[in-house]
C-alpha positions in Angstrom: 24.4 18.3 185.4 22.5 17.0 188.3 24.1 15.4 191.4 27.2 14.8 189.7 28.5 18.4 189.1 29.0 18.0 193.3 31.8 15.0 192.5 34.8 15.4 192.9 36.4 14.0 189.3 39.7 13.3 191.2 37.7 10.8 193.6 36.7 8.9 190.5 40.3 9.4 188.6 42.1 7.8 191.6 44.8 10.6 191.1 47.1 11.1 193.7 48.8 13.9 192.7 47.4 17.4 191.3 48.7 19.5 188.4 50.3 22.3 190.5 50.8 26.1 190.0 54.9 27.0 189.8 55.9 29.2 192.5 56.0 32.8 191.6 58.8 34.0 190.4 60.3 37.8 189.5 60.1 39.3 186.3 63.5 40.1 186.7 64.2 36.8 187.1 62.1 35.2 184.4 63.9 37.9 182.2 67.2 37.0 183.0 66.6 33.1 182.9 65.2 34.1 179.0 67.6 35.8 177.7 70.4 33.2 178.8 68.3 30.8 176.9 68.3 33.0 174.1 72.2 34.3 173.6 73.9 31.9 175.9 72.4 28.2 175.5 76.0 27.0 176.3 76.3 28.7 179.3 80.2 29.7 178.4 80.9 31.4 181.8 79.9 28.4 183.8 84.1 27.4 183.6 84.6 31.3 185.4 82.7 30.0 188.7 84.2 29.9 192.2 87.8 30.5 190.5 90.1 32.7 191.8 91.2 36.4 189.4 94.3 35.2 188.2 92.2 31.8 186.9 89.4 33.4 185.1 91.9 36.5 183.8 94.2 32.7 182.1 90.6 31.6 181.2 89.2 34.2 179.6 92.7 34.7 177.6 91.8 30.9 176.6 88.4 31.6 175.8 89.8 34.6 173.4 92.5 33.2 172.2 91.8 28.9 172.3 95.9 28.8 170.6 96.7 29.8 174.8 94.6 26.1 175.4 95.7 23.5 172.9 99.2 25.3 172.1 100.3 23.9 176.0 99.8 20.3 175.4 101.1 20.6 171.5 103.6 18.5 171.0 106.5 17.5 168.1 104.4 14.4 166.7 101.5 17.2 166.3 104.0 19.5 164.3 105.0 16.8 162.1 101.4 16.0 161.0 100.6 19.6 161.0 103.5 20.2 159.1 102.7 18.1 156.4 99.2 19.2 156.4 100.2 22.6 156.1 102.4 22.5 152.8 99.6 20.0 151.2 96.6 23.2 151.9 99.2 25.6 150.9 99.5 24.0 147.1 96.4 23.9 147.0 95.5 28.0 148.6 98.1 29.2 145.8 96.6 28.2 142.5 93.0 28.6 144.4 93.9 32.0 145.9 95.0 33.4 142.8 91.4 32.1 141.0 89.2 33.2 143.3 91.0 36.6 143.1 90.2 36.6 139.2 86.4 35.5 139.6 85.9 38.4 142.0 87.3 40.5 139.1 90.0 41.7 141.6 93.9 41.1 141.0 95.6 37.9 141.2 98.2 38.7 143.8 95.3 39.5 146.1 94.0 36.2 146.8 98.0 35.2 147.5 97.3 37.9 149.8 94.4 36.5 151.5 95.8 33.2 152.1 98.5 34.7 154.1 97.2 37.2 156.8 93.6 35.5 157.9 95.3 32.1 158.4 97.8 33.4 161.1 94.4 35.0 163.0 92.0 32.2 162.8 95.1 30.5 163.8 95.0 32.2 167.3 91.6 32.6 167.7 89.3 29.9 165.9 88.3 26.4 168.0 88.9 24.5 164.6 91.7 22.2 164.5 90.8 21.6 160.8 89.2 24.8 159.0 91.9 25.4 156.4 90.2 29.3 155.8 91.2 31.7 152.8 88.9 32.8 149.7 85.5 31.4 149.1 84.5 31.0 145.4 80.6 32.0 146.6 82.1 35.0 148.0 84.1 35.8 145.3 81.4 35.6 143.1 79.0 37.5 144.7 81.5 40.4 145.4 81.7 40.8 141.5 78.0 40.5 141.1 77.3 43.2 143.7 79.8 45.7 143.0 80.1 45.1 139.4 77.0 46.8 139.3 78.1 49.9 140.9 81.8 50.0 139.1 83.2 48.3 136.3 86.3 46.7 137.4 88.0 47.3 133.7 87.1 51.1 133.5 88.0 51.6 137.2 90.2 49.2 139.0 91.3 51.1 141.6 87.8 52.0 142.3 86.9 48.6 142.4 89.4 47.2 144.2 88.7 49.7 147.3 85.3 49.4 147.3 86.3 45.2 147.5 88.2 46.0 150.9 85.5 48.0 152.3 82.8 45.6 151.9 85.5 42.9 153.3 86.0 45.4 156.2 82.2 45.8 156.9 81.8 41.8 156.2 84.3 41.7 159.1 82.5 44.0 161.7 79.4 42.4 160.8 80.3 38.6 161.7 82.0 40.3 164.6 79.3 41.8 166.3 77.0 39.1 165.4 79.8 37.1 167.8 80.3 39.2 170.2 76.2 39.6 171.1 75.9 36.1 170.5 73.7 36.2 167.3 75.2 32.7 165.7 71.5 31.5 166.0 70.5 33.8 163.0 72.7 31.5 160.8 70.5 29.1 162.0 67.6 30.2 159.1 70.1 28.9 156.5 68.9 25.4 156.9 70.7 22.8 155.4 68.5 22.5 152.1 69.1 26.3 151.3 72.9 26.0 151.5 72.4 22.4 149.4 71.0 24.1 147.3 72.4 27.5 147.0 75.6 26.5 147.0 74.6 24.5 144.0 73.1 27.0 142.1 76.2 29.1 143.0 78.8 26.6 142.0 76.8 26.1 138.4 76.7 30.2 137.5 80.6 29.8 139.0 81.5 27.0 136.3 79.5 28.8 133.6 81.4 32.2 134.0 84.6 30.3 133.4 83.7 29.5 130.3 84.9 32.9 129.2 88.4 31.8 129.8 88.3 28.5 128.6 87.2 29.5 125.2 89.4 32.5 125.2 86.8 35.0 125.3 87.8 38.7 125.9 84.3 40.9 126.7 82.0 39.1 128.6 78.5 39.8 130.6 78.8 41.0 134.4 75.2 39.2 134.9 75.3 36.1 136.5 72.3 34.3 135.4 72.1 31.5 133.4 70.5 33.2 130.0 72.4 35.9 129.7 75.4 33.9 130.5 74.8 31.5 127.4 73.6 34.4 125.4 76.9 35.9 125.9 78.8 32.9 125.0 76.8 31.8 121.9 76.7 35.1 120.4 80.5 35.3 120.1 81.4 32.0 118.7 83.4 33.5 116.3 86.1 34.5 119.0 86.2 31.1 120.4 89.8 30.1 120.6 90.4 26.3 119.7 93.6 26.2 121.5 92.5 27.1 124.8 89.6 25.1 124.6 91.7 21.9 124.6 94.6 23.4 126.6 91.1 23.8 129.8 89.4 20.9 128.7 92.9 18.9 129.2 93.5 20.4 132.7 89.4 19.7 133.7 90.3 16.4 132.9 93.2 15.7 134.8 92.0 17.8 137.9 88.7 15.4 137.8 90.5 12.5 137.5 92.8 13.0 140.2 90.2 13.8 142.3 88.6 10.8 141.6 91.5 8.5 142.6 91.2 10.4 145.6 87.6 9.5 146.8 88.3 6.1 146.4 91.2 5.8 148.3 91.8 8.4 151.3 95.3 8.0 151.4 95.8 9.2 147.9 94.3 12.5 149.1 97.6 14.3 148.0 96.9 13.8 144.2 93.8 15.9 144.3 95.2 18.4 146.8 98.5 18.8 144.3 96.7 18.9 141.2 96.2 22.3 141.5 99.4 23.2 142.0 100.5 20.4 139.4 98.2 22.2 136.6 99.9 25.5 137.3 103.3 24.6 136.9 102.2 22.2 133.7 100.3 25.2 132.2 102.7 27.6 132.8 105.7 25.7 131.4 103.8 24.3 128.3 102.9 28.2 127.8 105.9 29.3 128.1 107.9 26.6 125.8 105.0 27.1 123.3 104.8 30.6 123.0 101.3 30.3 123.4 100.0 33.3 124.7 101.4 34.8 121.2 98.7 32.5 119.9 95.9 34.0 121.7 95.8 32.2 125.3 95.5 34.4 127.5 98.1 34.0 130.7 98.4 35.7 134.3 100.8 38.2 133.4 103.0 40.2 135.6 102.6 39.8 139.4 104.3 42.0 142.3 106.5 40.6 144.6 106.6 41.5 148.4 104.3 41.4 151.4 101.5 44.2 150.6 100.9 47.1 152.9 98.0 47.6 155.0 95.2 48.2 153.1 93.2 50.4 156.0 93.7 53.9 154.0 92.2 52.3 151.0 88.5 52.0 152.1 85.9 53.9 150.4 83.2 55.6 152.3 81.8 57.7 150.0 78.6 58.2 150.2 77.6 57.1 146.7 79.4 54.0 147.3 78.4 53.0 151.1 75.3 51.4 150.6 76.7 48.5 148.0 79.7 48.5 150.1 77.7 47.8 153.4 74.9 45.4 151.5 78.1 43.2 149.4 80.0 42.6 152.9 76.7 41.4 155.0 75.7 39.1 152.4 78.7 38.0 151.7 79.6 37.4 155.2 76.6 35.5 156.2 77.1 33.1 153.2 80.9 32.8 154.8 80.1 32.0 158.0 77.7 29.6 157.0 80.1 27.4 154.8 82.6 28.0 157.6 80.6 26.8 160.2 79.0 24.1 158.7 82.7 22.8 157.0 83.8 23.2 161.2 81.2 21.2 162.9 81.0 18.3 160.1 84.9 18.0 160.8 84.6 18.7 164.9 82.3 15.4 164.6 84.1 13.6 162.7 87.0 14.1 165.5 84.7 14.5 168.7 85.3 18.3 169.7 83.7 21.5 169.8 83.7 24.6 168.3 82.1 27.6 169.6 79.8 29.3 166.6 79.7 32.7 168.2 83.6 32.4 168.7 84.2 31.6 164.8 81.9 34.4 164.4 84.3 36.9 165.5 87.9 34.9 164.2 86.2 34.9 160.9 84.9 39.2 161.7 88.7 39.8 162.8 90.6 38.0 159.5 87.8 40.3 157.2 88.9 43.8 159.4 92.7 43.0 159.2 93.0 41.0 156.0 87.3 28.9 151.1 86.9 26.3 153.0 86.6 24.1 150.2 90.5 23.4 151.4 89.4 22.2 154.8 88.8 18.7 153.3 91.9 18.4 152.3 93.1 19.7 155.4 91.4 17.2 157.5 92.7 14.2 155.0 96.3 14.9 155.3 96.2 14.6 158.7 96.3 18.1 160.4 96.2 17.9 164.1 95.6 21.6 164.9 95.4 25.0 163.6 99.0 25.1 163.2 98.7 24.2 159.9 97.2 27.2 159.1 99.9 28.7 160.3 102.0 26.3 157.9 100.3 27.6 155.3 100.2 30.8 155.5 104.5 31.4 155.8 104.5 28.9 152.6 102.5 31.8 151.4 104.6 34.4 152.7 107.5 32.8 151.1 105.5 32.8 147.8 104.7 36.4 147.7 108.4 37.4 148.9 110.3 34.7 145.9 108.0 33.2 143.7 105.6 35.3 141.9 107.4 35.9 139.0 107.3 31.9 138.1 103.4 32.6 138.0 103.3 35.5 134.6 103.4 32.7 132.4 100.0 31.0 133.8 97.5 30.7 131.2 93.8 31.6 133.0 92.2 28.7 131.1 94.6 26.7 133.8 92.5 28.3 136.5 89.0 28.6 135.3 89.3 25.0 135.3 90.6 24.7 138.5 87.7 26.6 139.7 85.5 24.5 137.2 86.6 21.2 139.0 86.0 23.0 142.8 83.0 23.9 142.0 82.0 21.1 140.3 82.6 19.2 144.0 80.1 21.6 145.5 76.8 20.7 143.3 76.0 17.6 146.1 72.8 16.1 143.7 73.4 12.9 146.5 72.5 15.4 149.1 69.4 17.0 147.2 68.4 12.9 146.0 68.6 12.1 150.0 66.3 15.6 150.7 63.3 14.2 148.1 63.4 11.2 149.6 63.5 12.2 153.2 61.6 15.7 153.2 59.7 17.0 150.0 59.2 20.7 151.4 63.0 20.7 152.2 63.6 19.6 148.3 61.5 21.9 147.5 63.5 24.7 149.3 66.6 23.4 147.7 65.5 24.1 144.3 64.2 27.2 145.4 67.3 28.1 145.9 69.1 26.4 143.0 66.5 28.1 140.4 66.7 31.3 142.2 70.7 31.9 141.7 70.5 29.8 138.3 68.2 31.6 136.5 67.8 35.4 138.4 70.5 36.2 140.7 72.6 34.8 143.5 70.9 37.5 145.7 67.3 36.4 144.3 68.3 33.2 145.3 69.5 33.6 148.2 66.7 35.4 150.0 64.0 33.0 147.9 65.8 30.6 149.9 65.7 31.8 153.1 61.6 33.2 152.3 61.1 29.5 152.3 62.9 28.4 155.0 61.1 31.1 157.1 57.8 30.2 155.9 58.4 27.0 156.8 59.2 28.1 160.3 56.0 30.6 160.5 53.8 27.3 159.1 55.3 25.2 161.9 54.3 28.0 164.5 50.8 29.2 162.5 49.7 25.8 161.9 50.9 23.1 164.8 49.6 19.6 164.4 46.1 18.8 166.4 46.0 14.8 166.8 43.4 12.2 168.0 44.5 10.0 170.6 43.2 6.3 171.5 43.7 4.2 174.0 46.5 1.1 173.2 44.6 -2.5 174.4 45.6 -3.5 177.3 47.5 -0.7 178.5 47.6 3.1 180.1 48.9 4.6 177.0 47.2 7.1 174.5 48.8 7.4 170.9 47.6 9.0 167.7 44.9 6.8 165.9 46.3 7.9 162.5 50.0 6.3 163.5 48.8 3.3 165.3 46.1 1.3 163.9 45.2 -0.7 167.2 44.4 2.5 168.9 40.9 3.2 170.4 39.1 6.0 171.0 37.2 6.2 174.4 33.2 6.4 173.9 32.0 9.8 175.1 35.2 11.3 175.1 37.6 13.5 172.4 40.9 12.8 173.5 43.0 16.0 171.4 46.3 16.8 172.2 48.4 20.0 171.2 51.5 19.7 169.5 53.1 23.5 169.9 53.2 26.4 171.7 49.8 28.3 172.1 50.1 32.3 170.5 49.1 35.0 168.5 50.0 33.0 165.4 48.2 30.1 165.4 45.4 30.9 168.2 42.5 31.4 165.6 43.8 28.1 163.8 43.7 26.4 166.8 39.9 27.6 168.1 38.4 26.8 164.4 40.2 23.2 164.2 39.6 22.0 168.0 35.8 23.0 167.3 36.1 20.7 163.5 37.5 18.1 165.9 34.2 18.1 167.6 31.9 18.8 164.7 33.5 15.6 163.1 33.6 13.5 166.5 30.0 14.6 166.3 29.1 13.6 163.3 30.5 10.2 163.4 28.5 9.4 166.2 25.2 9.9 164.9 26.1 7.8 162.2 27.2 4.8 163.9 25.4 5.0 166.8 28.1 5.2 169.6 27.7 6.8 172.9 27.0 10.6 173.0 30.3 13.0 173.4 30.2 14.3 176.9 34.0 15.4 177.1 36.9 16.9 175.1 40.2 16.2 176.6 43.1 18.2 176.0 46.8 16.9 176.3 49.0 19.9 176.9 52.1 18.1 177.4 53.5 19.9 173.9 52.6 23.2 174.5 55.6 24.6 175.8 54.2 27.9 176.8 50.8 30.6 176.2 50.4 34.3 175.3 47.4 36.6 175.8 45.5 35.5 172.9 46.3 31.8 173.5 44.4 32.2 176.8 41.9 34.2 175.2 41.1 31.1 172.5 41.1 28.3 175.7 38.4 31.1 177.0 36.4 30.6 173.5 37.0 27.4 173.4 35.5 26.7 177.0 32.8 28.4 176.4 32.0 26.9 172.4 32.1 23.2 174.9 30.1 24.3 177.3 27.1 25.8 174.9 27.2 22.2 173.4 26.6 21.0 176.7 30.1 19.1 176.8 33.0 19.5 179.6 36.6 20.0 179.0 39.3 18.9 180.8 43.2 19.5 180.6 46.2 17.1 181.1 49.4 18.0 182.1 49.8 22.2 181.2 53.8 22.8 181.8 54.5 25.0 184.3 54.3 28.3 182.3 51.3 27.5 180.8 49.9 27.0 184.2 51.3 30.1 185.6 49.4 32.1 182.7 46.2 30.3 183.0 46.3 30.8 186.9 47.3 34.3 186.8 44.3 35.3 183.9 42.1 33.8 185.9 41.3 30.6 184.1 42.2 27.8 186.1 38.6 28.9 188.1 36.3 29.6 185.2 37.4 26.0 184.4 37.7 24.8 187.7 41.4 23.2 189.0 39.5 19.5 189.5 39.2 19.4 185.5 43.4 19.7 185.0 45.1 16.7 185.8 48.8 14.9 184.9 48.1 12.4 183.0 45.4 11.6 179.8 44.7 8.0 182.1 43.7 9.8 185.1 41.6 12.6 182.9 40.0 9.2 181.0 39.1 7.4 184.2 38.0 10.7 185.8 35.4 11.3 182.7 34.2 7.8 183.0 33.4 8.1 186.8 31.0 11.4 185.6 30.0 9.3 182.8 28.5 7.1 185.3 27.5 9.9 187.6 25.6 10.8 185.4 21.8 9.9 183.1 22.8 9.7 179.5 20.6 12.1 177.3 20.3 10.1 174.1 18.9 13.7 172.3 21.9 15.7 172.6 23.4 16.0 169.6 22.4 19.8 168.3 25.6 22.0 167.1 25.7 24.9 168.9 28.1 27.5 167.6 
């Protein structure tokens, strides 16, 4: 390169500063610093420093149990609201709880059950003041799904029924050690177009089941999927009963209706959350005045009174069993926590708090070991101040299970298939999935993944065609980051990306590229092949319009967040595919890691620390000093791979 390799480039740059190499640091050190990243982004024990024992022994029992926090500034004007909020859930957990029980196949009085014990424990131990928890109609359906291919709940209740509690019981260690190791982040791969749309797809196979009881159908399929579902429904229309057709269709009505009112005016939330409860007691006293269930509408029938027993000596572990048992509660708790968490932080902002994820992990593990959110709307509506209405709710419960079951033998099931009709009916969000096409068309995409996948093969083809997406996605991201062209703006010391603004200019003789991810394994090759197209097409266009020759290839490193082994081993390549065209590169602004890698591999000299510099101005005015350093050789334009 003549007299003008002996320049200094930072002479002709006018930098004043240098890129610099962090100070060394231990491995044990870097470690540490990583894995708080990792598990504790929050940093939760930052409230525990330079306190005294008995302090962080009251703060930890607050970090355990958040009811020790909020329960000292509660207050009577919070009870009243909470009160209130309380009784409205619990009219609505009654009817619900007893539906969701039948779509799991499992016995009415159990989802009473489960609307009594789990509310008193998230009480004490979940951060949300508005998370109304209890059965979850996903849940419920998928526990019938999975196990009913195992047992058949009709030939073996009992069975059944214990193998239900087991998979709740793993379901409940599972989201409690994902808490206590701080794994919320895996949740994370449920992005919000795979619950859009699973949910969806969920709430449609949901709605299509109940048509068994609305038309008063006695045998129907245990498969879930669309065809079969029809199938099964169109090749018994002979056993269609007329009268419970109307007697559902009736009820869908006025449960839609009401809930319509509601939406339009927020303080008419109590309509919808009573309807419910409303539809019961209508159904069950037009039943019972009617005779009705002599006339072939089917009704609840006889339900136990009392508080049950502990249900620990009615797990299954047999090992024939174990594996359903395990895979039902893991799938089954992920989709829970999911809902849950995203029902939580959509309320927390409407209200300006926080909940902990990794703390709902393990209120949400500890309700599954010792005992739907789609009641945390109507929690929030009426008014609730704090998880005291859970608390509400579940002695309303209590005080149904110990006095009032018996009014309950007389309620038809057409009354709750269409309750769970109308619930899930809330839960198809086409506004959300409308707002995804316009917005994103991969993330629509995803969505009716996910929607097709539990529609029309199973909830659990769905659900992991879902989450294959939305990891794909991710890997894409990673395996292919963006590579962009930048240009000068006129009249300033900014470089942009020529494709986004129009009045950008490239700088003759030089390839301005920067680097929009991290550099590894993944996307290393990708990178090497498409920086050398960068300069095959710079290349190209030159010769054909005649502009100066390419002399350097600038790379903006801001982006690239950090470097592995074969990441440095590509910046090698690529060093030395630009220096057999006779071209220079030159860095801008490698973060710190970056720079520790390319220091420590030996690099930073093969390249030479006067190339690297902090900003793409100084690297510009630095290549256009050499530039005029040095004789231009019109006849270099030969590719050399």
């Amino acid at each position: 390169m003549g007299t003008a390799d002996h320049v200094d480039p930072y002479a002709g740059a006018g930098a004043t500063h240098r890129v610099e190499i962090p100070p060394p640091q231990p491995f044990s050190e870097s470690l540490k610093n990583t894995l708080k990243e990792t598990f504790f982004p929050d940093d939760p024990l930052r409230q525990f420093k330079n306190q005294p024992p008995r302090r962080r022994l009251i703060l930890g029992l607050q970090y355990v149990f958040p009811i020790l926090e909020w329960g000292r500034h509660y207050t009577l004007e919070f009870f009243r609201a909470d009160l209130i909020a309380g009784i409205t859930i619990a009219s609505l957990a009654i009817p619900q709880g007893i539906s969701y029980a039948k779509l799991a196949n499992l016995p009415p009085i159990l989802g009473l059950y489960s609307s009594f014990v789990p509310p008193l424990i998230y009480a004490v131990m979940g951060s949300s003041r508005d998370l109304a928890v209890g059965t979850v109609a996903v849940a419920s359906l998928l526990t019938a799904s999975m196990l009913g291919d195992a047992v058949d709940a009709q030939q073996d209740p009992q069975l059944y029924v214990h193998l239900a509690f087991t998979a709740t019981f793993f379901a409940g260690l599972f989201e409690t050690a994902m808490g206590i190791f701080r794994l919320g982040f895996i949740v994370d791969f449920l992005s919000h177009a795979t619950i859009v749309g699973f949910m969806a797809g969920a709430a449609t196979v949901v709605i299509l089941q109940q048509l068994k009881g609305v038309l008063g159908l006695e045998h129907f399929t245990h498969k879930t999927d669309v065809i079969d579902v029809l199938h099964s429904i169109f090749t018994q229309t002979h056993q269609w009963r007329w009268e419970s057709a109307l007697l559902g269709s009736v009820f869908l009505f006025y449960l839609l209706i009401s809930r319509y009112f509601s939406k339009k005016r927020a303080n008419l939330f109590w309509i919808s959350a009573m309807a419910p409860l409303t539809s019961v007691i209508l159904g069950s006293l037009l039943v019972y005045l009617t005779r009705a269930e002599k006339h072939g509408v089917q009704v609840i029938g006889h339900l136990k009174k009392g508080i049950n027993p502990a249900s620990f000596m009615d797990l299954n572990f047999d090992s024939r069993y174990l594996p359903i048992a395990i895979k039902t509660g893991i799938i089954t708790g992920i989709i829970s926590m999911a809902e849950g968490m995203a029902v939580g932080r959509s309320f927390a902002m409407f209200k300006n708090y926080h909940i902990d994820g990794n703390k709902e992990m393990i209120a949400f593990g500890m309700m599954n070991i010792v005992g739907p959110f789609s009641r945390s709307a109507v929690n929030f509506n009426a008014g609730c101040k704090t998880a005291v209405s859970n608390i509400v709710m579940a002695i309303a419960v209590m005080a149904t299970l110990l006095f009032l079951t018996p009014l309950f033998h007389y309620t038809p099931l057409v009354v709750l298939a269409a309750i769970i009709m109308a619930a899930m009916l809330g839960l198809i969000d086409y506004e959300a999935a409308m707002h995804l096409w316009h917005v994103d068309k991969f993330d629509f995409l995803v969505c009716m993944a996910a929607y097709v996948g539990v529609v029309f093969g199973s909830i659990q083809i769905g659900l992991v065609l879902a989450i294959g997406l939305s990891v794909l996605r991710v890997l894409l991201f990673i395996a292919r980051p963006r590579t962009i062209v930048l240009g000068n703006l006129p009249d300033s010391k900014v470089y942009r990306n020529v494709h986004h603004y129009q009045k950008a200019q490239t700088v003759p003789g030089i390839l301005i590229l920067e680097i929009d991810a991290p550099i590894y394994f993944a996307n290393s090759n990708y990178l090497r092949e498409r920086i050398s197209r960068w300069i095959d097409e710079e290349e190209e266009r030159i010769k054909s319009c005649g502009d100066t020759g390419l002399q350097h290839v600038v790379l903006d490193m801001s982006a690239v967040g950090n470097i592995d082994t074969s990441g440095i081993s590509m910046m090698d390549e690529i060093k030395k595919i630009i220096d057999r065209r006779g071209l220079k590169l030159v860095l801008v602004n490698p973060v710190a890691e970056v720079m520790k890698k390319l220091e420590k591999s030996k690099f930073l000299e093969t390249l030479g620390k006067e190339w690297i510099f902090l900003t793409v101005e100084e690297a510009v005015r630095a290549c256009n000093f050499m530039l005029d350093c040095k004789p231009q050789d019109s006849t270099k334009y030969t590719n050399i791979v």
